[in-house]
N, C-alpha and C positions, 0 to 999 in steps of 0.2 A: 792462706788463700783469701781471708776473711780481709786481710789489710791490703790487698794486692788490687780486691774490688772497690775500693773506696780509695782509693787512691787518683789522684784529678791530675794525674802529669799525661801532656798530652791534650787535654782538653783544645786547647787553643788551637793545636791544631786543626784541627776540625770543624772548630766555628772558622777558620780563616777559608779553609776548603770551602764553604756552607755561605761565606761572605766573596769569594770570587765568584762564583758558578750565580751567584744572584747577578752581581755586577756584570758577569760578559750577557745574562740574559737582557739587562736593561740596555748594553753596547748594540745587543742584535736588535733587538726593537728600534731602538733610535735610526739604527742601518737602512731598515726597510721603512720608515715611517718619514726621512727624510725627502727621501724623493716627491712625496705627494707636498709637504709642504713647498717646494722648489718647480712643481707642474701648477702650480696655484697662482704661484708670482708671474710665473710665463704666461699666465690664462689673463692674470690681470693686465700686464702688460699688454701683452697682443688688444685686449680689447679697449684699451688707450689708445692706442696705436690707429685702429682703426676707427674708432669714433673720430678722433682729431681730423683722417683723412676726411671723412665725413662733413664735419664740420669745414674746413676749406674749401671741399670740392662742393657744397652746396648740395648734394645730392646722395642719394644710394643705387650706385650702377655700377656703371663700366669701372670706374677710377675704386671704389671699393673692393670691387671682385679682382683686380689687378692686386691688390694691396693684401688682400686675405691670403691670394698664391704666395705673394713675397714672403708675409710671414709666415706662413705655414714653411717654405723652402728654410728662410729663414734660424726660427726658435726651430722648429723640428718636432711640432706638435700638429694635430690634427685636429679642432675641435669641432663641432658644428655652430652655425654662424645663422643666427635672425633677428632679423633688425624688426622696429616697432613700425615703422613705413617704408616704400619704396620711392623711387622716383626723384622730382627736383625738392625739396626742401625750402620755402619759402626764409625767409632776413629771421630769425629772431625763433622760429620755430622750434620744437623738441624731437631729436632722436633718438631713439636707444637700442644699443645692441646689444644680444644675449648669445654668453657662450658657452657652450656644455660639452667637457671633456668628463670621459669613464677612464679611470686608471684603477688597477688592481696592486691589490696588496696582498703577499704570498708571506705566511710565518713558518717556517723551519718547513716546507715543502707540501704540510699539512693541508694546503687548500688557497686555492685564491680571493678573497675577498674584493670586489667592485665596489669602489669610489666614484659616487656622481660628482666632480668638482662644477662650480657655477660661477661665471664672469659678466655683470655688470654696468654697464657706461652710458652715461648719458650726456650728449652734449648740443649745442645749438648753434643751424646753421650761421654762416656768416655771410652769405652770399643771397643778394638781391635779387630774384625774376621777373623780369619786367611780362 
């Protein structure tokens, strides 16, 4: 009995059991962790996107609010949207828009955790008002 407990066959087994179940826990995490980094890029995006119209249209109005719909229909995100002024945009001037999407990150059903993601852009008019 005495050599039957000290005996190590079999071991490996076990560490391999003990090295899968690690692995598919890292596979799950990357699973769900993915998405936020990929709602990040959209956020970046999007807020290119509409700085640039910004910049061409010389302004923050009508031609913005048109463009926020599109991409929103668009990428299929919804963020909130504020800009650092309104109105015509003067030749050479600074705009910036800021964009705050909440996503949620849920681990094995246990609970959802809220992600404040934040989007960026700053760009300058190109358009002259006389």
């Amino acid at each position: 009995m005495l050599k039957l407990l000290r005996s190590r066959r079999g071991e490996g087994y076990v560490d391999m059991v003990v090295a899968i179940l690690v692995i598919m826990l890292f596979i799950t995490l990357a699973v769900k962790l993915f998405p936020v980094f990929i709602a990040k890029n959209q956020l970046d995006n999007f807020a290119a996107e509409l700085i640039r119209e910004a910049e061409i249209a010389g302004r923050v109005g009508s031609e913005t609010a048109a463009k926020v719909n599109q991409l929103k229909a668009q990428i299929g995100i919804d963020p909130a949207v504020s800009w650092s002024r309104a109105g015509n945009i003067q030749l050479n001037q600074e705009v910036t828009v800021t964009l705050t999407l909440r996503h949620d990150i849920g681990f094995f059903r246990f609970g959802s955790f809220p992600v404040t993601l934040t989007a960026k852009a700053t760009g300058k008019s190109e358009v002259y008002w006389k």
